[in-house]
C-alpha positions in Angstrom: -15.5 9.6 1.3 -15.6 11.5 -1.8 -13.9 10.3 -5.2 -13.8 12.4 -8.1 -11.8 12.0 -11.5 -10.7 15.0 -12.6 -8.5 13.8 -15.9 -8.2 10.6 -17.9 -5.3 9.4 -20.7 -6.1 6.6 -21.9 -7.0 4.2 -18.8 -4.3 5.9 -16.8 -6.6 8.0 -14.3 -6.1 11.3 -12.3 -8.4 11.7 -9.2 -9.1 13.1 -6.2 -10.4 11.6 -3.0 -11.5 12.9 -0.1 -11.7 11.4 3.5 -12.4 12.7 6.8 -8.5 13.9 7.0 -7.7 14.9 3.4 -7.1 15.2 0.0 -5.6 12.7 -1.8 -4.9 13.2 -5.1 -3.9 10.1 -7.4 -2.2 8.7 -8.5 -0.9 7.9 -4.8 1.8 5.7 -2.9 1.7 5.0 0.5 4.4 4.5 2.9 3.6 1.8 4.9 4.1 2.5 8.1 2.9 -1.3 9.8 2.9 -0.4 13.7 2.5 3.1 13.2 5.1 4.7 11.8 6.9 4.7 8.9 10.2 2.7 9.8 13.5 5.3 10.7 10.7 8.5 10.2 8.8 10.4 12.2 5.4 12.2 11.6 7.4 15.9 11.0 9.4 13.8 8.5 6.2 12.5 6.9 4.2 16.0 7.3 7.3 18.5 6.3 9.6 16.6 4.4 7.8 14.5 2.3 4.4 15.9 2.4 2.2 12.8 2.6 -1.7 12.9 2.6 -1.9 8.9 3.6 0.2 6.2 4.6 -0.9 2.5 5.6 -1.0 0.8 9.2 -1.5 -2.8 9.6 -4.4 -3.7 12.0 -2.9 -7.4 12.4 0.3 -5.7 14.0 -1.1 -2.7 15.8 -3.9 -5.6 17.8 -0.8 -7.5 18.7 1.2 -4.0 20.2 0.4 -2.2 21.8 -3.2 -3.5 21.2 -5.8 -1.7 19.6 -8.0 -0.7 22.7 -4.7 1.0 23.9 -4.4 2.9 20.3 -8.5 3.8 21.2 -7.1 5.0 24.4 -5.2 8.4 22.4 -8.2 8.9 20.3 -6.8 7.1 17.2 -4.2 6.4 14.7 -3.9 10.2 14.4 -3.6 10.9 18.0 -1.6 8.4 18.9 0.7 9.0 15.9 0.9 12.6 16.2 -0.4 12.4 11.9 -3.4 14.5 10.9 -3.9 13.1 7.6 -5.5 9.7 6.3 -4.2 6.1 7.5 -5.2 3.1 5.5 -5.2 0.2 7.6 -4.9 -3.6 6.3 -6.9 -5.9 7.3 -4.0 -8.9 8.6 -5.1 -11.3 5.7 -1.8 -10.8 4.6 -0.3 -11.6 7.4 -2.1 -14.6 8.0 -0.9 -15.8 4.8 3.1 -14.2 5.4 3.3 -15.9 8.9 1.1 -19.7 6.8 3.3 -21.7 9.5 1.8 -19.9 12.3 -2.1 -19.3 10.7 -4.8 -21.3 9.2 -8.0 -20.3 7.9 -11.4 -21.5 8.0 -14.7 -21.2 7.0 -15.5 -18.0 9.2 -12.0 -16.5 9.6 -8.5 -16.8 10.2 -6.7 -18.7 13.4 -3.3 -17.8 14.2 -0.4 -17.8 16.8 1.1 -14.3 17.8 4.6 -14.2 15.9 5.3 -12.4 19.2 4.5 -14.6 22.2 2.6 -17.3 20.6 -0.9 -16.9 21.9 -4.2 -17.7 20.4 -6.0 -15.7 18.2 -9.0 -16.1 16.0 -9.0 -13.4 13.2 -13.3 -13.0 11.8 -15.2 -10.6 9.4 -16.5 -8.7 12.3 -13.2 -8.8 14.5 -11.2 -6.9 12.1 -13.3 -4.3 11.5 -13.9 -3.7 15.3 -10.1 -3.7 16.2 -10.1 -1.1 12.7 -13.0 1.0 14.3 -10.7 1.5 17.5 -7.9 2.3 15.1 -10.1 5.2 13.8 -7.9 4.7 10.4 -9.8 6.4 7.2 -9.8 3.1 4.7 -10.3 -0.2 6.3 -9.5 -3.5 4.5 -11.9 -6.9 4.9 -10.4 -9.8 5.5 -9.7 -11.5 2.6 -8.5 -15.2 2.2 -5.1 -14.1 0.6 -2.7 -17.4 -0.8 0.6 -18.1 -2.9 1.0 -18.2 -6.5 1.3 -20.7 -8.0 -1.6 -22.7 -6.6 -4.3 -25.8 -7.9 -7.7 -24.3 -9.2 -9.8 -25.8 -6.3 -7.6 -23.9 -3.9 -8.1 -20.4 -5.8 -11.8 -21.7 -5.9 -11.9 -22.0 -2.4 -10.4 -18.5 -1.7 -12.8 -16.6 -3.5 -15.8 -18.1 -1.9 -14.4 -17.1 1.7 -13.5 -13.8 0.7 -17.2 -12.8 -1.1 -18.6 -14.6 2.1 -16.6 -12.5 4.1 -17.2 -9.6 2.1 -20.8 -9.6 2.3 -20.4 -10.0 6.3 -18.1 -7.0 6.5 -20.3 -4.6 4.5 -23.8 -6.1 6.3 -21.6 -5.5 9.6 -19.7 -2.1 8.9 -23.5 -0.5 7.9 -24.7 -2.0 10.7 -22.4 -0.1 12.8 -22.6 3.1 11.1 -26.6 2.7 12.0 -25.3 2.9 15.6 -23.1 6.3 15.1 -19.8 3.6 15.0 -17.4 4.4 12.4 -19.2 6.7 10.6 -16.6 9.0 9.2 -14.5 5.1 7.7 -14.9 3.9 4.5 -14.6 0.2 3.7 -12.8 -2.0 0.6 -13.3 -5.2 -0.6 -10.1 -6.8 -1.9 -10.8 -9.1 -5.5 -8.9 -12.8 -5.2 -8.2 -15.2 -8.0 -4.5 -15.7 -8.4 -3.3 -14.9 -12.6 -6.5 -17.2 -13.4 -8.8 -14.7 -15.4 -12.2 -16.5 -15.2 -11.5 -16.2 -11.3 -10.8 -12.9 -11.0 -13.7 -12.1 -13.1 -16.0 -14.0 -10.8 -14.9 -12.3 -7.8 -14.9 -8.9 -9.2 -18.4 -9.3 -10.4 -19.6 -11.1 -7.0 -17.5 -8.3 -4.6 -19.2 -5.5 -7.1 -22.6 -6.4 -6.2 -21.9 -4.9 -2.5 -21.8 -1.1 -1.9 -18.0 -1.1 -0.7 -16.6 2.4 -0.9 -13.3 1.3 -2.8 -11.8 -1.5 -4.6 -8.5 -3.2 -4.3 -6.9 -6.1 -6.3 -5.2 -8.3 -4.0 -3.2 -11.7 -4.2 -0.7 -10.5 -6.7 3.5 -9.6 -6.3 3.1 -12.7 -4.4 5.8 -15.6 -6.7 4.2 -14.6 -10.3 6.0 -13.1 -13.0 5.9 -9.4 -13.4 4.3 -9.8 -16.8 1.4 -11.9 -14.9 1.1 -9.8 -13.1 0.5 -7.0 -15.6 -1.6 -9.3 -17.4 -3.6 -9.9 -14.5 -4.3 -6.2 -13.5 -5.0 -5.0 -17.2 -7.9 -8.2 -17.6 -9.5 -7.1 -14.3 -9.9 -3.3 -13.7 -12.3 -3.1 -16.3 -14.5 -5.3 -14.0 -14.3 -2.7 -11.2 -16.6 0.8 -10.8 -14.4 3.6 -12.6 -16.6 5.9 -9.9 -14.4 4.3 -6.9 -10.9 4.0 -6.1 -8.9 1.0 -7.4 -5.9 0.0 -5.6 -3.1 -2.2 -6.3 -2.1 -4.3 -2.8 1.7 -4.5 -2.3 3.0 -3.4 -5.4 5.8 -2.2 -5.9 9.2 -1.3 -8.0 9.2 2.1 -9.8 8.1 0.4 -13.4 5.2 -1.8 -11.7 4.2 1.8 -10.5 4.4 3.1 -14.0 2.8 -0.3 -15.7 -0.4 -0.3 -13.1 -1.3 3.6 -13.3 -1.6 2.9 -17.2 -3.9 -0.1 -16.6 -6.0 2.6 -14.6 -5.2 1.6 -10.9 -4.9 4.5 -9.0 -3.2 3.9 -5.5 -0.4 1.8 -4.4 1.4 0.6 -1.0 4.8 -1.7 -0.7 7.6 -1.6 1.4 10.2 -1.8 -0.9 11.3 2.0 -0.7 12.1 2.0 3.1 13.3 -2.0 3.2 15.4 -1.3 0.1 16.6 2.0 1.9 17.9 0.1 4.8 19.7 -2.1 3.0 21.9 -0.2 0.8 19.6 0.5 -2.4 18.6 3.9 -3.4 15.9 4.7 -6.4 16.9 7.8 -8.3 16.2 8.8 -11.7 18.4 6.7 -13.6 17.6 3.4 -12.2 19.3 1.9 -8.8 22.0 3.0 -6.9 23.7 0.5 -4.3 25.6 3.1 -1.6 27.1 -0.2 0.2 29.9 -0.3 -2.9 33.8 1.4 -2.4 33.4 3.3 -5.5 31.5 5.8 -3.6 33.3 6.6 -1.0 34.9 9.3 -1.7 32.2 10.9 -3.8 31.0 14.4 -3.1 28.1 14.2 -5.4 24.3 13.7 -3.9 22.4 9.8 -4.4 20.9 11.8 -7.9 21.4 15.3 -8.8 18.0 15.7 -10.0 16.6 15.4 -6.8 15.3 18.2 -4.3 14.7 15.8 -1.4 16.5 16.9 2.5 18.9 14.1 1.7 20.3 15.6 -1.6 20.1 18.6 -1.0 22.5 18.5 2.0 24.5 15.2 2.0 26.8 13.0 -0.1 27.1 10.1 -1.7 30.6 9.9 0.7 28.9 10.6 4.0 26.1 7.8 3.3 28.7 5.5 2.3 29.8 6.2 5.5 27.0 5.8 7.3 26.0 2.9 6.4 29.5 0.9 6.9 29.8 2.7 10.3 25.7 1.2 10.8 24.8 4.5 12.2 21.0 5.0 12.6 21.2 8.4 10.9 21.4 6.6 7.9 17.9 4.9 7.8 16.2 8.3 8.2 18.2 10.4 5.4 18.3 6.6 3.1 14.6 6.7 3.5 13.3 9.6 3.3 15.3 10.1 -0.2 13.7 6.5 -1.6 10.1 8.1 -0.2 10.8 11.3 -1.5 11.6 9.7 -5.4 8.1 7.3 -4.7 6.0 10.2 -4.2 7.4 12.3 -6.8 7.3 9.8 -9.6 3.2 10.0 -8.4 3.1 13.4 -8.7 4.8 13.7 -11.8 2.8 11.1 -13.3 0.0 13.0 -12.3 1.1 16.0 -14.0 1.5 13.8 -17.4 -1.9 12.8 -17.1 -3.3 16.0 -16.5 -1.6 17.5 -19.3 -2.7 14.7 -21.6 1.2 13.4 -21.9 0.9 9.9 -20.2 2.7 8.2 -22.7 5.4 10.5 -23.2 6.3 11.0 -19.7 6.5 6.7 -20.0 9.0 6.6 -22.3 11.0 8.9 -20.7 11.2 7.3 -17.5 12.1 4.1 -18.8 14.8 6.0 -21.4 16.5 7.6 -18.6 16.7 3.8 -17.2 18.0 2.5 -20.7 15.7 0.6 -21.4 
């Protein structure tokens, strides 16, 4: 991997990295596309449409089905998923601690019961990044011991000793590997723990710094604290993290925690809010949030938001959707998501353009005027 920052404003960061695949330019958002494939989309939609340089696959899922030695099999995420450019895969931890009545973590990994048939599995250091290695995805994610907020101190305690333990097993293993010609062309992160608490999150910043990991990520947040904790949280810690490597935000997030992270100098991003939110009605446009579900549009020939150039607005309305989504017709996922994808990515790339140009903070108050607030 490459990483290169080609324009600061303030902390908010523009950069450039460059994996095996392709450019990424940041800041970046991620579809997440958890067994695969983005949900409703297809790789054209993702290549053509949208114009994606990365989304995110979830290793947890993919082992489960259709099982990682089958994905090997193709030759890859990229084979198998008919998409040339970069795939970020997660390491499960999340999972293990989504699916907490099915999991339970020890000392050297993670046990857990398939949500699918409800067999055995043991979740280590090691095994994730040999079910990522047949994956062949770009950025692989450690395990990380991943829990809710709120939680008691000796619990956070607790987390951030398994995860540097398991940190410093992942990077010891994954050079290992690359010593024997095995995922040579994958780059590894190390995820930072320590709930809202700021002495913990400075302790496991400074102890995952120590190891040569490739990129950074802040995890364990957008998981039941406030958005301002969150913020808080984000803005105490990236300082503790190499400005010469990629800093990414896990699982976050609305349009304005977007906005409110790239100023605190995190440059990527991955949720599944603009695809989940699609499917159920909501649709981000310029303005702030539009709900298709209600009557009032039905009848309306105007497009979701008249600002935007993506395939749905430029050829359906506001009417039809309404219609499709009453009538539950599976056309409606595809053009509902690609217009909530197609607003993600271009707030990125406009923000980059702000940043570029030195106009951060003006582009900022813009967005949130045209949301009124």
């Amino acid at each position: 991997m490459q990483f290169k920052i080609d324009k600061t404003d303030g902390t908010a960061r523009a950069c450039t990295i460059q994996t095996a695949h392709s450019t990424i330019q940041t800041p970046v958002f991620m579809p997440v596309g958890t067994v695969g494939t983005v949900k409703a989309l297809d790789s054209y939609d993702m290549l053509e449409l949208l114009q994606t340089d990365i989304i995110l696959a979830n290793t947890y899922h993919l082992y489960l089905r259709p099982g990682d030695k089958v994905v090997k099999h193709f030759g890859g995420l990229h084979e198998f998923a008919n998409y040339p450019k970069s795939f970020l895969t997660d390491s499960g931890g999340f999972q293990a601690f989504s699916l907490s009545n099915i999991s339970k973590p020890d000392e050297n990994g993670i046990h857990f019961k398939s949500h699918i048939d409800g067999s055995a599995h043991y979740f280590t250091p090691e095994k994730v990044l040999d079910i990522q290695y047949n994956l062949k995805s770009d950025i692989m994610m450690i395990l990380d011991d991943l829990i809710a907020l709120p939680a008691e101190k000796e619990r956070i305690k607790l987390s951030i000793e398994r995860t540097t333990r398991w940190a410093k097993s992942s990077i010891e293993y994954h050079r290992q590997k690359q010593q024997e010609g095995i995922g040579v062309d994958q780059n590894i992160f190390a995820i930072v723990q320590g709930g809202t608490d700021k002495a913990f999150r400075k302790l496991s910043a400074i102890q995952l710094t120590e190891f040569d990991f490739d990129g950074f990520a802040i995890g364990g947040l957008s998981v039941g604290e406030a958005n301002a904790d969150m913020y808080d949280t984000v803005e105490y810690t990236v300082p503790f993290l190499p400005e010469d490597k990629p800093r990414y935000l896990m699982g976050v997030g609305t349009p304005e925690d977007l906005i409110e992270n790239i100023e605190r100098g995190v440059d990527m991003f991955d949720c599944v809010m603009p695809t989940r939110n699609a499917r159920n009605g909501t649709l981000f446009t310029s303005f702030g949030k539009l709900n298709i579900k209600g009557a009032i549009h039905k009848l309306s020939e105007e497009p979701i938001d008249s600002s935007c150039t993506c395939h749905t607005c430029k050829n359906y309305s506001r009417g039809y959707l309404n219609h499709l989504f009453r009538a539950k017709e599976l056309t409606y996922f595809r053009l509902a998501s690609l217009h909530n994808l197609h607003y993600y990515l271009t707030l990125m790339r406009e923000v980059r353009e702000a940043i570029m140009a030195g106009k951060f903070q003006e582009y900022k108050r813009d967005f949130y005027t045209k949301r009124g607030r």
